[in-house]
N, C-alpha and C positions, 0 to 999 in steps of 0.2 A: 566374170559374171557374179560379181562378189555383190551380196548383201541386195538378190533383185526382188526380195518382200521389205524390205526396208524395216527388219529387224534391227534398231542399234541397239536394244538390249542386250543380245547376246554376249559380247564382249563381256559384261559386268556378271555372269553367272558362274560359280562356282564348276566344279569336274567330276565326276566319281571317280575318275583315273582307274579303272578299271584295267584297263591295256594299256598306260599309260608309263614308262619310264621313270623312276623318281630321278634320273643323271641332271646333274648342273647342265647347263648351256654349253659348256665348254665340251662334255662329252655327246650333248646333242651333235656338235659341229663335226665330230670326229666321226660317229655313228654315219650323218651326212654325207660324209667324205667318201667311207666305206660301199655306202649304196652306189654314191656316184662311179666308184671305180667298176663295180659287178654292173654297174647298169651299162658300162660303154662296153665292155666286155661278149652282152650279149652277140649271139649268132643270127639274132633275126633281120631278115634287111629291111630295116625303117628309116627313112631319114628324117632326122631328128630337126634339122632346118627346115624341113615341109611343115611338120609337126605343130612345132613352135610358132611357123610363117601362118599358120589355120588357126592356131592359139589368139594371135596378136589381132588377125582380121576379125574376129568376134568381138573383141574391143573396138575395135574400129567401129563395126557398126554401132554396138550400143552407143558410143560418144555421138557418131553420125546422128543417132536415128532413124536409120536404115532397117528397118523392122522386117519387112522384106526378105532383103540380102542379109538380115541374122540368122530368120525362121527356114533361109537356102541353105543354111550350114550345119543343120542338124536333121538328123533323121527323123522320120513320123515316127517312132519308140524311144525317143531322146525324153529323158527324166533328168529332173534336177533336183538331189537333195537338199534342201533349203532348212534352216532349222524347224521352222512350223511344218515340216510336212515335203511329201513327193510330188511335186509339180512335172507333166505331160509339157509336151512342144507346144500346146496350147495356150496351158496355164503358164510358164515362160515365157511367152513372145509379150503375154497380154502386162506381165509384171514388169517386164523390164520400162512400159511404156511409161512409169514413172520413177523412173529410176534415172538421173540426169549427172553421169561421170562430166567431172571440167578436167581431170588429170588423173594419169592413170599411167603406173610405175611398176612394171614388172621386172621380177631379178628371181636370182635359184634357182634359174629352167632346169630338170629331170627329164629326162624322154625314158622311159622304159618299155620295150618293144614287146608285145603278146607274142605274135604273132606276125609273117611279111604284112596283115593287109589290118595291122590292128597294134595300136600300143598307148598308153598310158603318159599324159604331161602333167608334171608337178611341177609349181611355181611359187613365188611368192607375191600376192600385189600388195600396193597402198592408192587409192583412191580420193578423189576429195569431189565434192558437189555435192549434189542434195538428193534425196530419196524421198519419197511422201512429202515432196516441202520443206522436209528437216534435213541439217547438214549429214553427210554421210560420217560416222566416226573416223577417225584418222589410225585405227587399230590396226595392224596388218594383217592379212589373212592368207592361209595357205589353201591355194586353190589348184584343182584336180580334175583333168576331163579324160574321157579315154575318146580317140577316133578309133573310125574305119574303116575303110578303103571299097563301096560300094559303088560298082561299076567304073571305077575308075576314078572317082572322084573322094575325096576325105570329109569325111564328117561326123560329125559330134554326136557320139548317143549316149554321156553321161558328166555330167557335171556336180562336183561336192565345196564347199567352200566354209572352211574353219579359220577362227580369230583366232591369230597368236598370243598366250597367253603361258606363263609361266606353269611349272609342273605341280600339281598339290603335294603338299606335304605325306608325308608313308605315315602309314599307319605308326600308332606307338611298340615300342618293343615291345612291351609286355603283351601288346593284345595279339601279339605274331606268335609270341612265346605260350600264350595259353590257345592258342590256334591249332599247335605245330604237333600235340603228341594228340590228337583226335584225327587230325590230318594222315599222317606219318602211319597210324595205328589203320586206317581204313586205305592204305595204297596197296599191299600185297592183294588184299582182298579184288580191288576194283583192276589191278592190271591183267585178268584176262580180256578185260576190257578193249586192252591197248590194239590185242591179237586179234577183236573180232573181222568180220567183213565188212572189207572197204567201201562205203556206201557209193554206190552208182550214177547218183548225181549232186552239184553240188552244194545245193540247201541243204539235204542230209548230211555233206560234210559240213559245213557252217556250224549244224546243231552240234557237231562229234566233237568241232576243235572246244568248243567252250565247256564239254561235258570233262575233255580231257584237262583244261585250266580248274575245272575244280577238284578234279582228283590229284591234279601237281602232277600232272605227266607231263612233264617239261620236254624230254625225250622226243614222246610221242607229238605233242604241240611243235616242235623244230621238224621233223618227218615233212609236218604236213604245211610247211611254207616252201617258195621257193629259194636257192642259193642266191639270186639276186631280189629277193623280194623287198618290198619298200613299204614304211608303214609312216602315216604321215597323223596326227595328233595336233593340238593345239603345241603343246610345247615344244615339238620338234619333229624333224624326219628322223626316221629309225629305218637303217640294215637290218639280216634278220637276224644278226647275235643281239645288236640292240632292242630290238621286238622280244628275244627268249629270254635276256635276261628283263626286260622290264616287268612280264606279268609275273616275274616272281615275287614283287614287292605287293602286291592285292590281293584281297580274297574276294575272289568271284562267287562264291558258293550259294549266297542271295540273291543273285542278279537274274533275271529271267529275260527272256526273246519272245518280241511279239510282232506284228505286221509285216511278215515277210514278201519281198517280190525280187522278181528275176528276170533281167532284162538280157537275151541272149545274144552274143556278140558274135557266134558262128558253132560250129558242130564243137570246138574244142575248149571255148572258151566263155566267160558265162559273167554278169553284172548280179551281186546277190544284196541288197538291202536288207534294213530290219531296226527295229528300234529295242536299244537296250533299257530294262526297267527296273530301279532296284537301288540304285546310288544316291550319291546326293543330290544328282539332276537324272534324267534320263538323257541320253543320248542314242542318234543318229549314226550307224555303220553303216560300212560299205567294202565289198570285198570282189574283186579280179579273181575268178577261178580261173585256171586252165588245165588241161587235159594234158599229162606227160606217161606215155604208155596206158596202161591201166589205170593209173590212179591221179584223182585230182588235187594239187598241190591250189595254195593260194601266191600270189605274186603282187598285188598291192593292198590296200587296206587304209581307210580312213575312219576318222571319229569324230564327232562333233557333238556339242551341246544341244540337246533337244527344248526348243521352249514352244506354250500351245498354241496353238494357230490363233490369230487377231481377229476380235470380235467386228 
């Protein structure tokens, strides 16, 4: 479902890399490898060839045509983070009507399971035809939907889709080094912090983990992902030693959260949106909560370049 507002700007926009890895490619691949082992690992019973098989027929129809039998394969709560903005089942059906794939190449399938009646696919496509009239860029994009399994049948109630794009450059030493003893000097202070009350749902934890990236509670930030959690970026998929050690290269400490929404996938499990403001562009998140005993861990996690919606 890549590119169904017929953004081809976005490709050419800078990053804040806020959560973003500074690793070459080569340790992206490695990071990759690592999720993929924790992801078959899981104990949830998903099959990941269903999965995938429900992935590929939503292509299908888009190339089809079939508008129809698209708008059958997603829920009436189905959202689509698109960079301009959160598009409903509505807004969706109606965008892709001008959206015209001729070829459509997908590789890097991820299945990561929530839940038996709910899990998460990570892919990579490339695309060619035209969108608004204009060629689709030939950019690759890594694209993300979570199903789930209502009444019996599988269906799509979340779609994200990010151009691959190299990692930005880290910050310069010196500004990390004149960063690090104002940093360093307010952590004793802020870590009773770490110990307060688990918030009880999970927007509240959303706002907690990024409170804890700006006090460098790196600790506390690995707590609250899951062991096989997946975090997917323009420059690469990340495991979650690759995710802990990534936000250590950024300061977040300017970045603020705004338009939140939450799309809920069952009692345990939860869709949290929100737009990051504050970098060199803004950006688009998106984060898989789930429920493990009392407390809510996260388990997938996307990022994308926000650009403003088309006049």
């Amino acid at each position: 479902m890549k590119r169904l507002v017929a953004l081809a700007a976005l490709c050419l926009l800078p990053l804040c890399g806020c959560t973003q890895p500074a690793e070459a490619p080569a340790n992206a691949n490695a990071t990759t490898a690592n999720a993929n082992a924790k992801t078959t690992a899981s104990p949830a019973t998903v099959s990941e060839a269903a999965i995938t098989d429900q992935e590929k027929k939503i292509w299908d129809a888009i190339k089809g045509k079939d508008y129809d039998g698209f708008g059958n394969m997603l829920t009436d709560d189905f959202i689509f983070v698109a960079p301009d903005g959160i598009y409903d089942k509505a807004g969706t059906i109606k965008s892709i009507k001008d959206y015209n794939p001729t070829e459509v190449n997908l590789s890097n399938w991820k299945v990561l399971p929530i839940d038996k009646d709910a899990a998460v696919v990570v892919y990579q496509s490339t695309v060619k035809g035209t969108a608004g009239g204009k060629p689709i860029p030939d950019t690759p994009s890594r694209e993300s939907s979570v199903w789930i399994n209502r009444g019996g049948k599988w269906v799509a109630i979340f779609h994200q889709s990010t151009d691959v794009a190299p990692a930005p450059a880290a910050p310069p030493a010196n500004a990390n080094s004149a960063a690090k003893p104002a940093n360093t000097n307010a952590s004793p202070a802020a870590s009773p912090a770490s110990s307060s009350a688990e918030p009880t749902d999970p927007l509240a934890k959303e706002k907690q983990i990024w409170e804890e990236l700006k006090r460098k509670d790196y600790d506390a930030f690995a707590s609250d992902l899951a062991d096989n959690s997946i975090e997917v970026e323009p420059d690469g998929v990340y495991d979650k030693a690759g995710s802990v050690n990534g936000v250590k290269n950024f300061d977040v400490s300017k970045l603020t959260l705004a338009d939140f929404k939450e799309v809920k996938i069952d009692d345990d499990a939860t869709i949290v949106t929100y737009v990051v403001k504050g970098g060199r562009t803004d950006e688009r998140h998106s984060t898989v909560w789930m429920k493990r005993g009392n407390k809510w861990v996260a388990l997938f996690h996307q990022g994308s370049p926000a650009v403003p919606p088309a006049k």
